[in-house]
RODO-2510 file (C-alpha; in nm, 4 decimals, decimal comma):
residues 482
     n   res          X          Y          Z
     1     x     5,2283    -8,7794   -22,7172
     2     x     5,4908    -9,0839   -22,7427
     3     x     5,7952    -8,9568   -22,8471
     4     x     6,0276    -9,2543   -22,7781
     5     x     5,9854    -9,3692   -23,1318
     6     x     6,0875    -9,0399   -23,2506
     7     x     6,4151    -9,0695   -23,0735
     8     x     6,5269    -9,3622   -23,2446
     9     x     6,7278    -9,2260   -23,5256
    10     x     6,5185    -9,2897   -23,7902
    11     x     6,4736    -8,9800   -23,9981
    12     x     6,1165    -8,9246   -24,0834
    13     x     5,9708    -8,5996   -24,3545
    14     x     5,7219    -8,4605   -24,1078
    15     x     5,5085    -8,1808   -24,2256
    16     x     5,3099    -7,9352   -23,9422
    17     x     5,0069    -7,7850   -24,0520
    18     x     4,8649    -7,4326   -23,8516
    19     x     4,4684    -7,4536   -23,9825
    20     x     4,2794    -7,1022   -24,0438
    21     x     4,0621    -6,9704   -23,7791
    22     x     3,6827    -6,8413   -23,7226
    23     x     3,5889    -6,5067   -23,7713
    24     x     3,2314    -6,4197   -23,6167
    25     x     3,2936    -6,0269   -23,6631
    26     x     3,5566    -5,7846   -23,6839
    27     x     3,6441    -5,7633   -23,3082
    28     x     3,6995    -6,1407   -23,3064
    29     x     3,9140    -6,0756   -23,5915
    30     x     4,1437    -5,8220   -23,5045
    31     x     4,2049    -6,0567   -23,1437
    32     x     4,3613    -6,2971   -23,3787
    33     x     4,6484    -6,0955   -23,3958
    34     x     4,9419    -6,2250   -23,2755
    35     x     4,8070    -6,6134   -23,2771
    36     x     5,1293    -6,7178   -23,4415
    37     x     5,1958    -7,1095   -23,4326
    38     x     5,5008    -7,0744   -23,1543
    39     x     5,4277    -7,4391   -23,0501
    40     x     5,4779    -7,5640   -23,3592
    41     x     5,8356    -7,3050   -23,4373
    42     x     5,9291    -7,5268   -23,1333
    43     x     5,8195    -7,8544   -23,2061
    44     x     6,0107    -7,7920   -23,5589
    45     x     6,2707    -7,7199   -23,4165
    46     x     6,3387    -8,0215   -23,1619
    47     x     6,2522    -8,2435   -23,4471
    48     x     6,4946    -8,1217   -23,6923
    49     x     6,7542    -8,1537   -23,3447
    50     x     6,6584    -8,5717   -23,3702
    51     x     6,7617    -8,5485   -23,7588
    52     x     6,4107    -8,5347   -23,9197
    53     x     6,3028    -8,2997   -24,1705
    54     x     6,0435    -8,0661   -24,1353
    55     x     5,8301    -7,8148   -24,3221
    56     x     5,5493    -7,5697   -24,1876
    57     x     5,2035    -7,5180   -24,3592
    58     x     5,0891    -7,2328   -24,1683
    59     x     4,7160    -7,1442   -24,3291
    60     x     4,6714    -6,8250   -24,0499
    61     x     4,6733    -6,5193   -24,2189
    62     x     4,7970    -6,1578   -24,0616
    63     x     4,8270    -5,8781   -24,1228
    64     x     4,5118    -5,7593   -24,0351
    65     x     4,5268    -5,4399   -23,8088
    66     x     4,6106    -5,2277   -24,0746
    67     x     4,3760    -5,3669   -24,3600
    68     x     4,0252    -5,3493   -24,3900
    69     x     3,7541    -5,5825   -24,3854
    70     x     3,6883    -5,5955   -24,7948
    71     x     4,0482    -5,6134   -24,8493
    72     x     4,0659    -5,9418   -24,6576
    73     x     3,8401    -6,0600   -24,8668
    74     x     3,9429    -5,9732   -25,1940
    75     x     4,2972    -6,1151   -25,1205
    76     x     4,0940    -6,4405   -25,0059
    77     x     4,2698    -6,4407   -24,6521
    78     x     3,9149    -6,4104   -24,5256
    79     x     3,5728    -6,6448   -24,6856
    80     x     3,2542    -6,6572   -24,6071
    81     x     3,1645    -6,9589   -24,4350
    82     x     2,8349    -7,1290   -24,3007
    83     x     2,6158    -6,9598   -24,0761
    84     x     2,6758    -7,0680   -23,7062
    85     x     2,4125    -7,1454   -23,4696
    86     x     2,4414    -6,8962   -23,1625
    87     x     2,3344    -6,9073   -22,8216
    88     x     1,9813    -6,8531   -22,9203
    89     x     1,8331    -7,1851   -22,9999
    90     x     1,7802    -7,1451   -23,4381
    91     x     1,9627    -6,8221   -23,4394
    92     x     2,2199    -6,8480   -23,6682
    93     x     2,5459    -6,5850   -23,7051
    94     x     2,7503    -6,5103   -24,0371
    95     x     3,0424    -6,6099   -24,0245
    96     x     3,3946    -6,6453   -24,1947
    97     x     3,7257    -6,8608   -24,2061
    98     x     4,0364    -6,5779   -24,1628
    99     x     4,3070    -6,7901   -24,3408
   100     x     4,3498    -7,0362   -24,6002
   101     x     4,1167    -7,3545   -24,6715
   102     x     4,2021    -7,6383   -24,8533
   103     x     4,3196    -7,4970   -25,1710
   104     x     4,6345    -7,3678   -25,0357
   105     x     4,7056    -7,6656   -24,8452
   106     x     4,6563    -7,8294   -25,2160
   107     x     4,8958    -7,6419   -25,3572
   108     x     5,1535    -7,7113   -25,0705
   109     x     5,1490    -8,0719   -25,1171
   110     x     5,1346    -8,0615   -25,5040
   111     x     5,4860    -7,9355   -25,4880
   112     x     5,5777    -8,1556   -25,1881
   113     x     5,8587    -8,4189   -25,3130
   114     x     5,6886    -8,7491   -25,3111
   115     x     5,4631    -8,8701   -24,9765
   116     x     5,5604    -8,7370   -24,6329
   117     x     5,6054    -8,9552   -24,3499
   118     x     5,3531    -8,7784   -24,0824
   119     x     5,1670    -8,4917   -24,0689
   120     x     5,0655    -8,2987   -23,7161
   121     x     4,8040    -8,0707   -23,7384
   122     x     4,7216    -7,8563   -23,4443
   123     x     4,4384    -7,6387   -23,3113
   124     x     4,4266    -7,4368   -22,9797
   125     x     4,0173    -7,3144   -22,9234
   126     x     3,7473    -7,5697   -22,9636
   127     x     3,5385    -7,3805   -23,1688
   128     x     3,8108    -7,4302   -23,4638
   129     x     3,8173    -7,7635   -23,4478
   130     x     3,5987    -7,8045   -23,7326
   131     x     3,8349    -7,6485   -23,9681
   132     x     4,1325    -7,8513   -23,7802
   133     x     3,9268    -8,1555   -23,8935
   134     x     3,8499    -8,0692   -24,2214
   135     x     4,2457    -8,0251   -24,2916
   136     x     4,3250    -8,3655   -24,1751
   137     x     4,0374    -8,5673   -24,3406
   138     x     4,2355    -8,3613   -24,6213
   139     x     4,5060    -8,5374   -24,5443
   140     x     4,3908    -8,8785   -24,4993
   141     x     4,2180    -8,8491   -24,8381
   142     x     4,5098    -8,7958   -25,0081
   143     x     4,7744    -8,9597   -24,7926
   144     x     4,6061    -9,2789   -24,6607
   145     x     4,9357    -9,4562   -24,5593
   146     x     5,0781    -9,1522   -24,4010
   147     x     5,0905    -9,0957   -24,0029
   148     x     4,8271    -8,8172   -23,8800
   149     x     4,8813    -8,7067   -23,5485
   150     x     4,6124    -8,4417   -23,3802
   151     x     4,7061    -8,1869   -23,0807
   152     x     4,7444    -7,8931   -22,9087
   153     x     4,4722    -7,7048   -22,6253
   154     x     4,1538    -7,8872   -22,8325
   155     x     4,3306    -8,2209   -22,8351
   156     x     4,4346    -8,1978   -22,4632
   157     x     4,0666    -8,0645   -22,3663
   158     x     3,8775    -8,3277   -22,5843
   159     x     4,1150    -8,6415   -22,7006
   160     x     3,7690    -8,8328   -22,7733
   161     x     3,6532    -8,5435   -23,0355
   162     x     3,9726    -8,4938   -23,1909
   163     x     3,9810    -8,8905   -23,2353
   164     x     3,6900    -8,8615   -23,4754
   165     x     3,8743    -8,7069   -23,7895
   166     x     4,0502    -9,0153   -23,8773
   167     x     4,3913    -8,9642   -23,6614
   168     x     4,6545    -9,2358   -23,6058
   169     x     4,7294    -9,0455   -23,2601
   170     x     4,6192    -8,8052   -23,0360
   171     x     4,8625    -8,5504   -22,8253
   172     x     4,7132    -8,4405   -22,4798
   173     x     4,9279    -8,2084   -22,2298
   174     x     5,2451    -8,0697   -22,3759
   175     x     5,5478    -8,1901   -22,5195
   176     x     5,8266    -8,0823   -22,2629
   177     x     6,0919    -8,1773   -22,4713
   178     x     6,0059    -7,9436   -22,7354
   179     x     5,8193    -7,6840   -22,5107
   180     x     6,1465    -7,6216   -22,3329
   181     x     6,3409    -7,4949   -22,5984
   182     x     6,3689    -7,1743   -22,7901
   183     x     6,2437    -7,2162   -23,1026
   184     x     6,4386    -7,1839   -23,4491
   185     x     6,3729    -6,8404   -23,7252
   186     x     6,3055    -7,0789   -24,0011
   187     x     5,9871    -7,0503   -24,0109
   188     x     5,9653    -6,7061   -23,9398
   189     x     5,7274    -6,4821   -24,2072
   190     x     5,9887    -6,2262   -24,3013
   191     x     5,7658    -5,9813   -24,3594
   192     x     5,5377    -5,9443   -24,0341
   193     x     5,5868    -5,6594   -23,7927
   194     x     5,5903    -5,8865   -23,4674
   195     x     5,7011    -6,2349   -23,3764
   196     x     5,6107    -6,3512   -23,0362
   197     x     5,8239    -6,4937   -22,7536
   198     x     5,8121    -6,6996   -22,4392
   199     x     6,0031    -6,6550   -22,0940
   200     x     5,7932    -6,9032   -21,8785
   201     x     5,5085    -7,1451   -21,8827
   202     x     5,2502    -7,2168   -21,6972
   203     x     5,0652    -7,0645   -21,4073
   204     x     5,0274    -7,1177   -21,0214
   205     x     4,6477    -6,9630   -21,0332
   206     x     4,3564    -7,1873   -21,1580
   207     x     4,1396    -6,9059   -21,2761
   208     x     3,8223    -7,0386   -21,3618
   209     x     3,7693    -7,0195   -21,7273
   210     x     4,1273    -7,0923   -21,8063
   211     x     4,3473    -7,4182   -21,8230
   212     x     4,6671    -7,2492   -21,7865
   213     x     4,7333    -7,3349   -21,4313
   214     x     4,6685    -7,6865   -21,4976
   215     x     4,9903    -7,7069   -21,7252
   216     x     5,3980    -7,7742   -21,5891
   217     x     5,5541    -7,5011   -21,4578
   218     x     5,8874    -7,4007   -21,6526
   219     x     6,1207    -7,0919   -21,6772
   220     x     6,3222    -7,0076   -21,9819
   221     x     6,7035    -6,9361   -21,9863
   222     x     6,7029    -6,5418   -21,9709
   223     x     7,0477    -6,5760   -22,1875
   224     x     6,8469    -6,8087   -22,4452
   225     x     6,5547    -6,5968   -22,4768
   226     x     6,7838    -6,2721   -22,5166
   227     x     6,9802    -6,4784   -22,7840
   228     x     6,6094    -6,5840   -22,9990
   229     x     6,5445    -6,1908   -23,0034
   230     x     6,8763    -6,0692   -23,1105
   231     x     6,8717    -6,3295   -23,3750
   232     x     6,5246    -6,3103   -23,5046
   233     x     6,5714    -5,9707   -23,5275
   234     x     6,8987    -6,0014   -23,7213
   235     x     6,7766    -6,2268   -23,9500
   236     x     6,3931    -6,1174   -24,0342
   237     x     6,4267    -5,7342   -23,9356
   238     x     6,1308    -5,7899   -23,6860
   239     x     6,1295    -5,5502   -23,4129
   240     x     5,8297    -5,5539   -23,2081
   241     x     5,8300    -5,8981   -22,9870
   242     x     5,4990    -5,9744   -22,8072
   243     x     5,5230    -6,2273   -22,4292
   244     x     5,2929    -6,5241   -22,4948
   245     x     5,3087    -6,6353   -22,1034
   246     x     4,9884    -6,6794   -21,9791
   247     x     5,1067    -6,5174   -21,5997
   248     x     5,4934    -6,3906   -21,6810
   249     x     5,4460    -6,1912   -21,3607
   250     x     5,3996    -6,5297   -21,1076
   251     x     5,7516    -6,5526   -21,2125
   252     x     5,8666    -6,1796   -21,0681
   253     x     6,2387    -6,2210   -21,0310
   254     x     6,2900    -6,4053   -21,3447
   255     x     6,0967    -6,1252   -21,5319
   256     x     6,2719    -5,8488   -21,3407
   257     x     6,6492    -6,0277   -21,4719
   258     x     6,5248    -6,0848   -21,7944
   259     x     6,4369    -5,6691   -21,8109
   260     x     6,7679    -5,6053   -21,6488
   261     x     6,9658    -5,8033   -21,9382
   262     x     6,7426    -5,6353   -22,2339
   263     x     6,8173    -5,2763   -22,1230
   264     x     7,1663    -5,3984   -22,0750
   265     x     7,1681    -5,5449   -22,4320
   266     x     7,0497    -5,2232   -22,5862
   267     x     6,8418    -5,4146   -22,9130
   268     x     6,6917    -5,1964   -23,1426
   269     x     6,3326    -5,3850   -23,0446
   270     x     6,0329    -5,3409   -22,8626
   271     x     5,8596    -5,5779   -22,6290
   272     x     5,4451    -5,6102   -22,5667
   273     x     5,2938    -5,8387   -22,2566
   274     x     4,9647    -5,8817   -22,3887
   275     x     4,8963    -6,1763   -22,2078
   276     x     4,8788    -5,9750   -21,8815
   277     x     5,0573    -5,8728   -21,5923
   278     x     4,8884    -6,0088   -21,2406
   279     x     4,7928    -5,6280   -21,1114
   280     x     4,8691    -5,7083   -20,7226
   281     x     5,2237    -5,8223   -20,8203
   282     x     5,3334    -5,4755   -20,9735
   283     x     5,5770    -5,2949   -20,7271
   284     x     5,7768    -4,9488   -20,8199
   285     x     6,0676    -5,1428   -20,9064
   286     x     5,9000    -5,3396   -21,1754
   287     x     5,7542    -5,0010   -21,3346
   288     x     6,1474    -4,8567   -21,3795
   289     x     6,2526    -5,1599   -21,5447
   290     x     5,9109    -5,1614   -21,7807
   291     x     6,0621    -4,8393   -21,8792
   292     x     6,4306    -4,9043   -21,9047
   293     x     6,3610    -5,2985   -22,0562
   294     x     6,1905    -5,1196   -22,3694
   295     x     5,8218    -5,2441   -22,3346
   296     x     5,5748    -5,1039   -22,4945
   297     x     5,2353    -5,2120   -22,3917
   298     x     5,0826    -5,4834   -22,1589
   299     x     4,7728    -5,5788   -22,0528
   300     x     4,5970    -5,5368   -21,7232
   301     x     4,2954    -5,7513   -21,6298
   302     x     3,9961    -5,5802   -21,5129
   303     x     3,7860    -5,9055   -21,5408
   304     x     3,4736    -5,7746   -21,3243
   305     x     3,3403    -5,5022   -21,0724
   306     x     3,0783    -5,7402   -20,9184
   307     x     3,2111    -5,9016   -20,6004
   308     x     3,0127    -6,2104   -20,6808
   309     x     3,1473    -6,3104   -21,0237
   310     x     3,5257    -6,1521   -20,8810
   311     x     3,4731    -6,4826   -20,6637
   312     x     3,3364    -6,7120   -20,9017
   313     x     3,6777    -6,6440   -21,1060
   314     x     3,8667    -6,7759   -20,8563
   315     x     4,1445    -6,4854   -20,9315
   316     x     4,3839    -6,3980   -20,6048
   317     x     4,2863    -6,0153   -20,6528
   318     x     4,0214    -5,8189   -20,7848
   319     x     3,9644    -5,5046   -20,9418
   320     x     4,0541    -5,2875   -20,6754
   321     x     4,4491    -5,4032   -20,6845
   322     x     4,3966    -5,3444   -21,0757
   323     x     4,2926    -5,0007   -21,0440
   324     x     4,6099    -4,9728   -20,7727
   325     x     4,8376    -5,0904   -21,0181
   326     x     4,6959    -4,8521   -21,2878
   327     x     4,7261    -4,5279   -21,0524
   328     x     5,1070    -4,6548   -20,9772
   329     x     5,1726    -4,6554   -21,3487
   330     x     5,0063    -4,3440   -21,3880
   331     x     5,1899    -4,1628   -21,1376
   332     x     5,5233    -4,3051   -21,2613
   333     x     5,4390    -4,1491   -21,6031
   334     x     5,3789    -4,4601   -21,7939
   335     x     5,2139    -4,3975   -22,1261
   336     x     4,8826    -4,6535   -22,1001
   337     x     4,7668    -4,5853   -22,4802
   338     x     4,9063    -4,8702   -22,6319
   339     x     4,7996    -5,0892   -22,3632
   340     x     4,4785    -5,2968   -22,3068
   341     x     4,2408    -5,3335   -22,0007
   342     x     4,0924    -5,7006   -22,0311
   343     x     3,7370    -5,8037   -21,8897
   344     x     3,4712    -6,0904   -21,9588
   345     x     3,1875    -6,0628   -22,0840
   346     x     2,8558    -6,3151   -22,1791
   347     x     2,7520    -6,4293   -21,8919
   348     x     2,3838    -6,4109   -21,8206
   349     x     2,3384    -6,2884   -21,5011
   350     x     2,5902    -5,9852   -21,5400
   351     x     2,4668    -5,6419   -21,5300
   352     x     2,5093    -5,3790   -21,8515
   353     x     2,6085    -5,0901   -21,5827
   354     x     2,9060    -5,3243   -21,4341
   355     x     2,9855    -5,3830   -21,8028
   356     x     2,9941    -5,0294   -21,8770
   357     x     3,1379    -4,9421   -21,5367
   358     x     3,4868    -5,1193   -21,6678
   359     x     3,4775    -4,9933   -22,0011
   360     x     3,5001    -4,6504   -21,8393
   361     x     3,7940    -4,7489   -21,5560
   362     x     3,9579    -4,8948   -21,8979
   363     x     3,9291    -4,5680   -22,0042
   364     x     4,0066    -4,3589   -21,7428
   365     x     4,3820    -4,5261   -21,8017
   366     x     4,3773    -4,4209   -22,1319
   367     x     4,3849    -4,8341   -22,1608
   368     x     4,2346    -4,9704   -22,4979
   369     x     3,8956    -5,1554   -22,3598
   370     x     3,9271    -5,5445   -22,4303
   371     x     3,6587    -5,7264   -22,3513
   372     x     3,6982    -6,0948   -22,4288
   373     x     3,3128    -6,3475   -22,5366
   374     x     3,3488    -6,5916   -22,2592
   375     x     3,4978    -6,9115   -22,3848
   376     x     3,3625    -7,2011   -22,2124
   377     x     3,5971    -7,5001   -22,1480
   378     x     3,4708    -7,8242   -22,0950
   379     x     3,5434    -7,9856   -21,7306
   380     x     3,5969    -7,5697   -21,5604
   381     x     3,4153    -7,4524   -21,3114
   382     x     3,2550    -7,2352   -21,5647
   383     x     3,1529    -7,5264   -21,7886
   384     x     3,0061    -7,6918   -21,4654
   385     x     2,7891    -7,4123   -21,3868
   386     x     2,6125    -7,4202   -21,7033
   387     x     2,6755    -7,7873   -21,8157
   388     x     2,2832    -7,7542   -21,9094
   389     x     2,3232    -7,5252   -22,1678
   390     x     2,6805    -7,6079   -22,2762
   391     x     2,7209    -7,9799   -22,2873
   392     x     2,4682    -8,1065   -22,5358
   393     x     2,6071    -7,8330   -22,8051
   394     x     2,8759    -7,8963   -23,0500
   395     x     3,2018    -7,7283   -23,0233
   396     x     3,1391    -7,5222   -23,2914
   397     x     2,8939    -7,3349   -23,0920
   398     x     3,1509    -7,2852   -22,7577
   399     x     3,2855    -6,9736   -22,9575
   400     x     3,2451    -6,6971   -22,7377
   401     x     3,1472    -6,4313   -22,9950
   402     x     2,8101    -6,6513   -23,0679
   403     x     2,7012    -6,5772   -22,7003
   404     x     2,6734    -6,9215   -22,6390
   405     x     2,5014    -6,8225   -22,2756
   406     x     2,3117    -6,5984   -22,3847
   407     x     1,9489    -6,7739   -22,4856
   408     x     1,7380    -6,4344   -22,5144
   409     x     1,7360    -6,2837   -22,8836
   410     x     1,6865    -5,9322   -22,8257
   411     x     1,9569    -5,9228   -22,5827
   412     x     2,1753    -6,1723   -22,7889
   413     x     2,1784    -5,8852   -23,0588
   414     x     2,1970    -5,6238   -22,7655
   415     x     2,5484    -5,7979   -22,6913
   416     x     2,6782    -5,7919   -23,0253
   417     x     2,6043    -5,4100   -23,0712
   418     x     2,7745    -5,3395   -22,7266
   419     x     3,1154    -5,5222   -22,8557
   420     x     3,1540    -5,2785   -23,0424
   421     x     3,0668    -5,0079   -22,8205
   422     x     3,3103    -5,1269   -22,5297
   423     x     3,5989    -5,1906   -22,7636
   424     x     3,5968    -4,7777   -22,8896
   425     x     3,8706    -4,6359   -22,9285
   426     x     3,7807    -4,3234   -22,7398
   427     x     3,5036    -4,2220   -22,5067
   428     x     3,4144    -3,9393   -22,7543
   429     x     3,3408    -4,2332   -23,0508
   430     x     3,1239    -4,4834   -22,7215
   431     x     2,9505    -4,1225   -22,6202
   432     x     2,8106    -4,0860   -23,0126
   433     x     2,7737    -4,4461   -23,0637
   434     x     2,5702    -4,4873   -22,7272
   435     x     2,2821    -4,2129   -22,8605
   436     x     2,1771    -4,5389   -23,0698
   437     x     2,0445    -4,7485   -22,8029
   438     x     1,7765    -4,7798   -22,6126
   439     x     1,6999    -4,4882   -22,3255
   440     x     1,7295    -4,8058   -22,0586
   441     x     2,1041    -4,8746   -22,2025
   442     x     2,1856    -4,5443   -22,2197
   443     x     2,0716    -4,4899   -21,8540
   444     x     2,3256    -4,8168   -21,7711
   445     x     2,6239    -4,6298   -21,9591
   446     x     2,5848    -4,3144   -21,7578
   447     x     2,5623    -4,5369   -21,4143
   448     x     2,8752    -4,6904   -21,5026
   449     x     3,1090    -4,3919   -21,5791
   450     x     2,9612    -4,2834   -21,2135
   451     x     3,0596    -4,6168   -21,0905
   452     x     3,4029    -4,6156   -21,1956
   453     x     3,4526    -4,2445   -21,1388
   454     x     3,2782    -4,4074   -20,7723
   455     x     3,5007    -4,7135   -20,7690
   456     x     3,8479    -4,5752   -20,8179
   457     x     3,8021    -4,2724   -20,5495
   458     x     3,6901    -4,5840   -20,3156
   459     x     3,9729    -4,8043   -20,4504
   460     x     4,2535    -4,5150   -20,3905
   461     x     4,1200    -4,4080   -20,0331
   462     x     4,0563    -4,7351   -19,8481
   463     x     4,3404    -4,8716   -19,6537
   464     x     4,1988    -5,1715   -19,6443
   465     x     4,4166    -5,4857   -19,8556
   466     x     4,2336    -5,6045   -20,1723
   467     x     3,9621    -5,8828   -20,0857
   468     x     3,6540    -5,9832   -20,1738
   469     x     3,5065    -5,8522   -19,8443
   470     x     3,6498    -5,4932   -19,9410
   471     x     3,5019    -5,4937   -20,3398
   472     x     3,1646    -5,6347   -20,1782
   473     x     3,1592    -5,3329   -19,9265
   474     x     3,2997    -5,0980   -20,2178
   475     x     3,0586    -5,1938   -20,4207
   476     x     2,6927    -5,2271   -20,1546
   477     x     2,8148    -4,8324   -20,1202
   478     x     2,8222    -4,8096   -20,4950
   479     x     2,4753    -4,9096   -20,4519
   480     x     2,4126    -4,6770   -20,1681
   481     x     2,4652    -4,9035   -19,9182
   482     x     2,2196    -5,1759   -20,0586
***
């Protein structure tokens, strides 16, 4: 994004706009959580720092976790929207907008003094673009003379596609001049539980259904990051902070400091890293400062138990160091309830039993099961492999929860059953819930809690570093040798 003409001490009224989301179902819901605008806290904040004024529309809606389903949609943070077409060709999905549509951002601009100057709206996933578009022809309806900028991940993936809504000017990449700052508590909701935060950015790895490791590497100033919790909590009551780096743990010293300095600081707040921690990079003296530095949760990433997509990821570890990261926290008398144990899921030619094989390592750990619809992102290695399927079909349809690889009905609606099955909250609810599926399913579940049960003995005892030669031989003995 230009930014020179932004520096050039003319004050502008610049208004940022956070569209709603897609629901498919409730799982997809509920990983909404903490999607909280932080870019745009920051961008605020370096603008108001050149002298312009700014104001936040944020149409997300939270809250969710501890409200149910009807009660979202009485309160109208949650509408029924069109159908979407799923992976199955003429299949198409109910689905819902979680957030506000254009009536709230109506009634923002109704008491907005006179015209503003620009208005950025931003959208992260592809599949939302739709609703990121429908906010700005919004805006270009009713502001005609008014600068629209478009950006964030969509922008940056597809500039061409987020050209078509009418906007003056397209952001790709990130803007380092705002993305290295801590952002202000203005626009902090005073009455949410969490907030997030950010210590670095970016990732060495270039995993391949992510587009993290394609972005600048940067760390944060352990004092200012201290400094944005002590005041956020001081001035919203928020106590429960959540790490929005997509690998925190590439960055091992500075995260080890930064724990240091918290338990030194004694806050009255609790810290979640449910973006993940890289499994082979957790040592003993990381696990005593998880405990002293006040953290609460994490997330470990599972990802898969077949040696063939564990390559096709492109990850530097597999499983194996997952489950060796897992027994270390174990041992050290970490309590794993609140945390999650992350996997993908959709592809086509994945196996149920390896599916069900990490649901039960998840929880062996006591770890909450997460298993994230595979996202496809145009021009990764994952998009590549199935450009066939993927690249005539609009954006809408690159929502993982649709299935969008999946082309077979009958297992299309097996998939969406299992979600819910692999995200249970205990292995006594997946045991009861697992009687309603077919004998052939039910066969798969049982392999896989002898798999893992199989897999972490094998993990544990081998000597062996973790390597794609030593899941492939792990898992040919899974198979009795075959």
């Amino acid at each position: 994004m230009p930014v020179d003409d932004l520096k050039n001490g003319v004050a502008r009224r610049i208004v940022l706009v956070n569209p709603p989301v897609v629901a498919v179902d409730r799982v997809q819901l509920d990983y909404y959580a903490d999607a909280q605008p932080y870019g745009l806290f920051q961008l605020a904040d370096w603008l108001e720092s050149l002298g312009h004024e700014t104001a936040l529309v944020d149409l997300m809606a939270y809250g969710k976790h501890s409200r149910g389903w009807d009660d979202l949609l009485s309160t109208g943070e949650l509408t029924p929207i069109a159908p979407l077409e799923s992976g199955v060709a003429g299949l198409k999905l109910d689905a819902w907008r979680y957030g506000y549509g254009l009536k709230r951002l109506a009634a923002f601009f109704d008491a907005y003094p006179g015209e503003p100057d620009e208005v950025w709206v931003s959208c992260s996933m592809l599949f939302n673009a739709y609703l990121a578009h429908e906010a700005s022809s919004y805006i270009k309806r009713r502001y005609p003379k008014t600068r629209l900028r478009m950006g964030g991940g969509y922008a940056s993936l597809s500039p061409e596609h987020a050209q078509q809504n009418g906007a003056d000017e397209v952001s790709t990449g990130r803007l380092l001049d705002a993305d290295r700052r801590q952002p202000g508590t203005q626009h902090l909701q005073r009455d949410q539980h969490f907030t997030l935060f950010r210590l670095t950015c970016g990732c060495p790895n270039h995993c391949a259904f992510c587009i993290n490791g394609r972005q600048p590497l940067h760390r944060f100033s352990i004092d200012d990051v201290l400094n944005y919790i002590e005041r956020a909590h001081r001035e919203t009551g928020i106590r429960h902070f959540n790490n929005w780096d997509p690998n925190v743990l590439r960055f091992k010293p500075h995260l080890k400091r930064f724990l240091q300095r918290m338990a030194e600081r004694d806050l009255d707040v609790s810290l979640r890293f449910d973006m993940g921690f890289e499994p082979d990079l957790i040592d003993d003296e990381l696990i005593t400062l998880l405990k002293q530095g006040g953290v609460e949760a994490f997330t470990i990433p599972l990802e898969s138990t077949d040696p063939l997509f564990a390559e096709f990821f492109e990850k530097p570890y597999t499983i194996v160091s997952s489950i060796r990261a897992l027994e270390k926290l174990k041992t050290a008398g970490v309590d794993l309830s609140a945390s999650h144990g992350s996997s993908i899921i959709g592809y086509p030619e994945e196996k149920l039993r390896d599916l069900f094989t990490l649901y039960h390592v998840a929880r062996h750990y006591r770890l909450i099961s997460t298993p994230f619809p595979i996202v496809v992102l145009p021009h990764s290695p994952v998009f590549e492999r199935y450009r066939r399927i993927m690249e005539p079909r609009p954006f809408r349809r690159y929502n993982g929860h649709l299935f969008p690889l999946i082309d077979d009905k009958q297992r299309l609606g097996l998939y969406r059953r299992l979600i819910l099955l692999l995200t249970a909250s205990s292995l006594d609810v997946s045991d009861r819930l697992i009687e309603r599926f077919p004998d052939a399913v039910q066969a798969d579940y049982a392999a896989g809690k002898t798999r893992a049960e199989g897999l972490i003995e094998q993990a544990l005892s081998r000597p062996q570093a973790d390597s794609l030669d030593l899941l492939d031989a792990i898992y040919r003995d899974l198979d009795g040798g075959r």
